[in-house]
C-alpha positions in Angstrom: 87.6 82.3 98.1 85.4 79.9 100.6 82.2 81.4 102.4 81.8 80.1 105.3 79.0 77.0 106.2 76.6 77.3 108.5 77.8 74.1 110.2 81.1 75.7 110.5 80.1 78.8 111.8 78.2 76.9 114.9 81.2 75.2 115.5 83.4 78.3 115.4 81.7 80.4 118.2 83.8 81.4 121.1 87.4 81.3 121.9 88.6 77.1 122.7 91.3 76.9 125.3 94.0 76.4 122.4 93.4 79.5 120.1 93.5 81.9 123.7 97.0 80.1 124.6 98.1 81.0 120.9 96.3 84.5 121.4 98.4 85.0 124.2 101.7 83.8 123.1 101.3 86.5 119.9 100.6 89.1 122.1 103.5 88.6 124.3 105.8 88.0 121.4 103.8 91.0 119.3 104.2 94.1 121.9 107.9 94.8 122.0 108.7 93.9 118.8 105.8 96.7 117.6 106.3 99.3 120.5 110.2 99.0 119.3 109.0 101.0 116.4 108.7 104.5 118.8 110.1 103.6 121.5 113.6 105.0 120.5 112.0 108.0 119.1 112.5 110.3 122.2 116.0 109.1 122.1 117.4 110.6 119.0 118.8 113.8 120.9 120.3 111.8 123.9 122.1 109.5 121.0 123.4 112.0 119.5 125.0 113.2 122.4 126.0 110.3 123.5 127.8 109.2 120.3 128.6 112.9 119.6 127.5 112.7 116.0 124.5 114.8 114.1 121.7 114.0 114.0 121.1 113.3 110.8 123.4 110.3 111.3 121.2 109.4 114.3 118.6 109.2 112.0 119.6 105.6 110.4 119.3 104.3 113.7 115.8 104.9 113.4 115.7 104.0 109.9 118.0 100.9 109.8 115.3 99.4 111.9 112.1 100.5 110.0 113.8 99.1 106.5 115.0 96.0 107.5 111.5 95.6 109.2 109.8 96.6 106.0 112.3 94.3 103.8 111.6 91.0 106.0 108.0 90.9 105.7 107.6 89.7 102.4 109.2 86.5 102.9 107.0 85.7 105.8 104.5 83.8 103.4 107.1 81.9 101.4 108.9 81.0 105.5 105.7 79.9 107.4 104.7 77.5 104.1 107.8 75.9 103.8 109.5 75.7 107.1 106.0 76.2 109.8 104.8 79.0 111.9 106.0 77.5 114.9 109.3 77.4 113.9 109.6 80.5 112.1 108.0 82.7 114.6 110.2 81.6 117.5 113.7 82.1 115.0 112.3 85.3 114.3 111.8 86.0 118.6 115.1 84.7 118.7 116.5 87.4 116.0 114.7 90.3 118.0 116.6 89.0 121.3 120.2 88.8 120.2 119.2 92.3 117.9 118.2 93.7 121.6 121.1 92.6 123.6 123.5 94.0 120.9 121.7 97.2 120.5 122.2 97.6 124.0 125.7 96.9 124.0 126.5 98.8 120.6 129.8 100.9 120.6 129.4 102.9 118.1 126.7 104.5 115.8 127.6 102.0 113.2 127.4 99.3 115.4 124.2 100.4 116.4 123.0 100.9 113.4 123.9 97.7 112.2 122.0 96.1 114.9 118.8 97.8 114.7 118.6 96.3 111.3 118.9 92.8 112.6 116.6 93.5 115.1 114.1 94.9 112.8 114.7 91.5 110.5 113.7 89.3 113.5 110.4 91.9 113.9 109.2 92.2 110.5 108.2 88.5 110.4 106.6 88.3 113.9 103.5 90.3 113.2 102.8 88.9 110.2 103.7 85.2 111.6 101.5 85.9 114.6 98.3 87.1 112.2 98.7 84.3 110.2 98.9 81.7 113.3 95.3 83.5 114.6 94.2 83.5 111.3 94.2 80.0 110.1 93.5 78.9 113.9 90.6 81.1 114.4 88.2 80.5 110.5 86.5 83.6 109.1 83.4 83.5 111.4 86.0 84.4 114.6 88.1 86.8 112.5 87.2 89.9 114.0 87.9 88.9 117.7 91.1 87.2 116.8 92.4 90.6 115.1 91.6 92.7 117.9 94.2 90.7 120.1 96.8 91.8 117.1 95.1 95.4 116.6 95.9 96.0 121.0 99.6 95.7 120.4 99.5 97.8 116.8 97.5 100.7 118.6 99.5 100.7 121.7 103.0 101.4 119.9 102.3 104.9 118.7 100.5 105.5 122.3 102.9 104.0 124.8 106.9 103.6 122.9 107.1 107.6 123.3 106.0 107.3 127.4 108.1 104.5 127.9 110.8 105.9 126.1 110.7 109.1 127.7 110.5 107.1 131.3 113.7 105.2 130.4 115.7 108.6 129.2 114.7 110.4 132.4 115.7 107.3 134.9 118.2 105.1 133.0 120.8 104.7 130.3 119.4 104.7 126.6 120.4 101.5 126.4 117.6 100.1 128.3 115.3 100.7 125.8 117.1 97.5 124.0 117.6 95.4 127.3 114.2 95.4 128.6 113.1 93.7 125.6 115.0 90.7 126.6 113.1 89.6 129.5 109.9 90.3 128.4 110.3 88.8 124.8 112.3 85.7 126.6 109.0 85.1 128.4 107.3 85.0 125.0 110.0 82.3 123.3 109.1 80.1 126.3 105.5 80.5 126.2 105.5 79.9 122.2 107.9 76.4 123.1 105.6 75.1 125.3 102.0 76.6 124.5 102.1 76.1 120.6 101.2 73.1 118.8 103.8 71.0 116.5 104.1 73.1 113.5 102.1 71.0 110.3 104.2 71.7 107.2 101.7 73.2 104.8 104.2 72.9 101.2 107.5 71.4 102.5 108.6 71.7 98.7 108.3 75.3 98.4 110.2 77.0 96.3 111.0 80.8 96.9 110.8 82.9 94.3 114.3 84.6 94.4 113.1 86.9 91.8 110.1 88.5 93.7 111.9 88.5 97.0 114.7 90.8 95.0 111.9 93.4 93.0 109.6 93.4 95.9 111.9 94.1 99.4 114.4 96.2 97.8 111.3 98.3 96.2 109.2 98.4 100.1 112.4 99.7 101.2 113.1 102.3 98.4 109.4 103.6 98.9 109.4 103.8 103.0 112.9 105.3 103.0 111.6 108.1 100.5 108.2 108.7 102.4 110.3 108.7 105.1 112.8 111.3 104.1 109.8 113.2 103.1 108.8 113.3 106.4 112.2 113.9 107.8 111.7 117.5 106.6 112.9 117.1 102.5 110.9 118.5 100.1 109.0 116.4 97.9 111.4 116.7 94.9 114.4 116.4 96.9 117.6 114.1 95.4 116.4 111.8 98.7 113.4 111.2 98.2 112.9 110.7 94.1 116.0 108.1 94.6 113.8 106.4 97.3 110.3 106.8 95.7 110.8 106.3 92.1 112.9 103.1 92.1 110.6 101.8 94.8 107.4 102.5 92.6 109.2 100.7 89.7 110.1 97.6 91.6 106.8 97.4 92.9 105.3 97.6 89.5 107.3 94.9 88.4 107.2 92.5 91.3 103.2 92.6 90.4 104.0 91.9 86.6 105.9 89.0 87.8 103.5 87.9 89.8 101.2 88.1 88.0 102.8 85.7 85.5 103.9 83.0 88.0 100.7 82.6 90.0 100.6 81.0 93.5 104.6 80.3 93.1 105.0 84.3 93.7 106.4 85.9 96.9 102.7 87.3 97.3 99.9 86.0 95.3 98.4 89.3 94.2 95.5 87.5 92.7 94.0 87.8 96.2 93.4 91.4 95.4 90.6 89.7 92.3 88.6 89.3 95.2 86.4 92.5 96.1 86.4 92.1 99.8 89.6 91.5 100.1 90.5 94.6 97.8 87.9 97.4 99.1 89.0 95.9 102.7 92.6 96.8 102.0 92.0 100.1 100.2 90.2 101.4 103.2 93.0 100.1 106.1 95.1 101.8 103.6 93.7 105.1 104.0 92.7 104.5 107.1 96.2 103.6 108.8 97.9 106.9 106.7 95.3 108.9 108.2 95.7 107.8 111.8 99.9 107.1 111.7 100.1 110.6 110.6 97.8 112.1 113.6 100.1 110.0 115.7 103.0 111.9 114.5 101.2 115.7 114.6 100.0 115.1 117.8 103.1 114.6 119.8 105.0 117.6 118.1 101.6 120.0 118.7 102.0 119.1 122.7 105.6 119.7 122.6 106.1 122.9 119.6 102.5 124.7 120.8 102.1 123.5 124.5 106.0 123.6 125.2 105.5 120.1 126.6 108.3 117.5 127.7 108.2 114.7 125.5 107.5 112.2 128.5 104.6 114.6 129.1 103.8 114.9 125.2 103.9 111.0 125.4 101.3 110.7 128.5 99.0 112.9 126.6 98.1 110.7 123.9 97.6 107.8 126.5 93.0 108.5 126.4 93.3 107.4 122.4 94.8 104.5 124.0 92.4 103.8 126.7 89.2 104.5 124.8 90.7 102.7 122.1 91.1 99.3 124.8 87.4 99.7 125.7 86.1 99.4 122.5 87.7 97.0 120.8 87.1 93.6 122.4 83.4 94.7 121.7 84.3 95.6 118.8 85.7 92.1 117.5 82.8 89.9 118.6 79.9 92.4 116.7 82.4 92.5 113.7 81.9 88.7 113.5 77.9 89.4 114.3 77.2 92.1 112.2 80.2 92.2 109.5 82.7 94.6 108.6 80.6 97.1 106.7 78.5 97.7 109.5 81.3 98.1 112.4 83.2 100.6 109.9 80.4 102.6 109.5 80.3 102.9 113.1 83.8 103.5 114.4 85.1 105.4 111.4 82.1 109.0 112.2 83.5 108.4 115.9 86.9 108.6 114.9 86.6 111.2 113.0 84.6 113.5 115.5 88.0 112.9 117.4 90.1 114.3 114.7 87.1 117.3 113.8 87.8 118.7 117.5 91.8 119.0 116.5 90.7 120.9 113.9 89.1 123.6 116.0 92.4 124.1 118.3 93.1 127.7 119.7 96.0 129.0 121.7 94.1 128.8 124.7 92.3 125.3 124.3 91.8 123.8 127.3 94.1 120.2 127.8 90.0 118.7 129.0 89.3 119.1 125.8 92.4 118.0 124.3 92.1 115.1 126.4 88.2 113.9 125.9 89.0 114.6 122.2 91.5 112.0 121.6 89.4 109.7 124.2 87.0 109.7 121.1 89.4 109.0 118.4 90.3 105.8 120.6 86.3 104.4 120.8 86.3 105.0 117.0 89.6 103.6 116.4 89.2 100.6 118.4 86.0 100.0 116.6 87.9 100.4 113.4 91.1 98.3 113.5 89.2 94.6 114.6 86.5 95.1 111.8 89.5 96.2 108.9 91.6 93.7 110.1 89.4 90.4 110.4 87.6 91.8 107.3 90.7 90.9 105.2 90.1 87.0 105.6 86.3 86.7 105.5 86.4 85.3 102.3 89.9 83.5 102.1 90.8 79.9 101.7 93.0 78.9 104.2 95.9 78.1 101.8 95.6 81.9 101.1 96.1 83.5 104.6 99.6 83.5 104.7 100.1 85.4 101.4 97.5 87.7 102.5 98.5 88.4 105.3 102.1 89.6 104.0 99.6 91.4 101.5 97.9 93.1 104.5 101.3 93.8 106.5 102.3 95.2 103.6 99.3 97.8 103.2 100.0 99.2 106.6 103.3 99.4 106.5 103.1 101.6 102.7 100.0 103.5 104.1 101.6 104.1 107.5 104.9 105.7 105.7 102.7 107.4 103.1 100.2 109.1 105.7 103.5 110.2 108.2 105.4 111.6 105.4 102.6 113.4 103.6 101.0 115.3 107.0 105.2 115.8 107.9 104.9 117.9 104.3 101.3 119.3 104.9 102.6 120.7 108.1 105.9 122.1 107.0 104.6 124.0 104.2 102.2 125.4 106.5 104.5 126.7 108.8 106.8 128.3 106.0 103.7 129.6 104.9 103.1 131.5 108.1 106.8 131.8 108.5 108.1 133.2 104.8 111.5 133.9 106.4 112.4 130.2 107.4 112.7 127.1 105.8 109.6 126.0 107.6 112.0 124.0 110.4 111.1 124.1 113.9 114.3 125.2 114.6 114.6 128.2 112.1 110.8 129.2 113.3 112.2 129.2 117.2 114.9 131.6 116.3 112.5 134.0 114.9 110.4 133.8 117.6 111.8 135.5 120.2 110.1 136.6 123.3 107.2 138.4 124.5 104.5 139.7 121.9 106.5 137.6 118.8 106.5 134.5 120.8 102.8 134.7 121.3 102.7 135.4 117.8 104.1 132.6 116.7 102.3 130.4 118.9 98.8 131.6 117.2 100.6 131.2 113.5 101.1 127.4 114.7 98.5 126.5 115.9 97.1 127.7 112.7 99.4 125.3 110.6 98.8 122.3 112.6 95.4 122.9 112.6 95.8 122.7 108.8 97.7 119.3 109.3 94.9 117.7 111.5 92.0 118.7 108.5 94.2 117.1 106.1 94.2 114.0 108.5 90.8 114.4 108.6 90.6 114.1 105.1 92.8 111.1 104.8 90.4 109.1 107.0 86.9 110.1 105.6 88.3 109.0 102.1 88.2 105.8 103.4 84.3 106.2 103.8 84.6 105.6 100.0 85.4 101.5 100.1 84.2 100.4 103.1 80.4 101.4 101.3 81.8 98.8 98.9 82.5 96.0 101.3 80.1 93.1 101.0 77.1 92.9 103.0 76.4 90.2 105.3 73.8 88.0 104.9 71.9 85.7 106.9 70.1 82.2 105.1 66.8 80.7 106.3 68.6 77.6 107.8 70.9 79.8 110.1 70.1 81.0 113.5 70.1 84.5 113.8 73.9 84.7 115.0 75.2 83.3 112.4 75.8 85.2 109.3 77.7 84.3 105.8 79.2 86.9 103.6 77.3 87.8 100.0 80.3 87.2 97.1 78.8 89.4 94.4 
């Protein structure tokens, strides 16, 4: 692992005009391909219609897109050594596209479904691609402002893919959701043709190891279709997910072995993981993004189950964690290169969770100002949070290294992200079929017990009580990440170094 010089750090401050044009070309490729990941979530209903099929069928179209999504992004290391970024991130644009345009033109629900996946092949390898372009660009003394350009489009998907969704459904065909991706990510494949520099071949000899990519996607898969059946409403020890869960774990356990064995020649080099920054660093986005992907998955069904919301409405109010969220973290990029990691976490993450604390005081009657000015909080903290985690992954990588660890990092949020949804999903279910012992703990069954009058405010009370029950588990989820970020390293500053510039203590 390399700390950075002093001379290099002088050299390093502020943005040069090439590393904003390939700033801007990630975020125009980045957004669609992210908010893609919710935005067909208020369509699932209007699908099913459509293609008069159940919902459960539905479901895969959904799924199909997460899987192949999670599947791709191993091989992202392996691609961008062998073939160049450049290249690879405008195939993978290219893939999103022509998945779009079919999606939109899909006949059927197989068709559909198909497509998603191909569309969620082309996006699994963009983020990724586009960290690792910042990355290597930007050196570890810029790290922190780089990731907050990647952290705007990761935050805004949960935030805005439900409001534009809902906008879409209301005013248009579903299949607009696909086609205005085209335009939009068209823009982007021009801007990256013209704006990017000629791609240097890093190891034009690469090999890929066939072996890892076959333990290591099939086993992400397994796992997020598991958590994700868990959060579907199946119990923990349903058929659906121990057959996704267990065969995941066990690939997983053996792509490691394997790699292991083989070194810098694996899919991802977990020797990175040796490395204590780089490990506490991921441990803590780990929590962290379970804890905050799962409020983002409570909150929309409390407006719409408890306040009888629409879901464009439901969508709208989640947009303050998104504004507060945009005001903090440009700041919160530059002072994560000042000051370090440690120090910014240790900041954002009590503001965060004060935002989560006031969900965990809901009543019937809480007022939607305070509903509102809560989540406003959870965006300062999280926009604090996400630039520090995210640019404190590389402070102490070798530039050889950023590609692998960035599929390593990818990888974290995407397991952490299904693990936190599916386990608040459960949380919250068995705390409505504890308040409701005569249901299955479905929203559904609980709505037909209901009723009217004096039942249905009732009812109201005994969910508010479960999902306040969901939001302290949350809340839980995200102060255990308190835990490793006190183990990051501290930042130092030397004797010859103006005060500015800082290098990170390797214990």
């Amino acid at each position: 692992m390399a700390t950075p010089q002093p001379a290099q750090l002088a050299k390093d401050e502020g943005f040069d005009p090439e590393l904003k044009r390939l700033a801007i070309v990630v975020l125009l490729g980045a957004v669609m391909t992210i908010l893609d990941t919710t935005i067909v979530n208020v369509a699932v209903n209007t699908l099913g219609t459509d293609f008069d099929t159940s919902l459960a069928t539905i479901q895969w179209v959904l799924t199909a897109y997460t899987l192949a999504l999670s599947m791709s992004i191993p091989i992202t290391g392996w691609a961008v050594s062998r073939y160049g970024a450049k290249r690879m991130w405008m195939i993978s644009l290219t893939l999103f596209i022509i998945g779009s345009v079919l999606c939109g033109a899909a006949w059927s629900v197989g068709s559909l479904v198909v497509f998603r996946a191909l569309q969620g092949i082309g996006a699994g390898m963009i983020m990724p691609i586009g960290q690792t372009m910042l990355a290597q660009k930007a050196g570890p003394h810029r790290m922190g402002r780089v990731m907050a350009v990647i952290a705007v489009p990761a935050m805004l998907a949960p935030v805005l893919g439900p409001v534009l969704g809902g906008l879409i459904i209301d005013h248009l065909s579903w299949r607009w959701m696909f086609y205005v991706n085209v335009p939009l990510c068209a823009i982007a494949l021009v801007a990256a043709f013209k704006m990017l520099p000629r791609d240097v071949v890093e190891n034009a000899s690469a090999k890929l190891d066939v072996l890892g990519l076959l333990l290591l996607s099939p086993g992400l898969a397994a796992l997020v279709y598991g958590m994700a059946e868990a959060g579907n409403g199946s119990g923990l020890t349903s058929a659906k997910v121990l057959l996704g869960v267990i065969p995941g774990v066990v690939l997983i356990v053996l792509f490691v072995l394997h790699a292991l064995r083989i070194g810098d020649r694996a899919l991802v080099d977990v020797r990175l993981f040796r490395d204590r920054n780089f490990r506490v660093v991921n441990i803590a986005f780990f929590a962290y993004v379970g804890a905050l992907f799962g409020m983002m998955v409570l909150l929309p069904l409390y407006f719409q189950v408890v306040k009888h919301y629409t879901p464009l409405h439901s969508g709208l109010m989640t947009a303050p964690l998104g504004i507060g969220a945009m005001l903090t973290m440009p700041i919160s990029g530059k002072l994560s290169d000042r000051l370090g990691t440690r120090r910014l976490a240790l900041v954002g993450l009590p503001v965060m969770l004060l935002g989560v604390f006031g969900y965990t005081q809901l009543q019937v009657d809480t007022a939607t100002w305070f509903l509102l000015g809560t989540l406003f909080v959870l965006g300062l903290g999280h926009g604090t949070m996400m630039p520090a985690l995210m640019g404190g992954m590389y402070r102490t990588m070798d530039r050889k290294d950023v590609p692998s660890g960035t599929v390593a990092a990818n990888i974290t949020m995407r397991v952490g992200s299904s693990i936190g949804v599916a386990a608040l999903a459960v949380i919250l279910q068995l705390a409505i079929q504890d308040a409701f012992p005569q249901t299955d703990g479905s929203l559904g069954e609980v709505a037909k017990v209901a009723g009217a009058g004096s039942a249905a405010a009732n009812a109201e009370a005994l969910l508010t009580d479960a999902f306040r029950t969901g939001f302290w588990w949350a809340f839980g989820f995200a102060a255990f990440s308190l835990l490793p970020i006190l183990l990051i390293p501290r930042i130092k500053r030397t004797a010859e170094e103006p005060k500015a510039e800082e290098t990170v203590a390797i214990p």
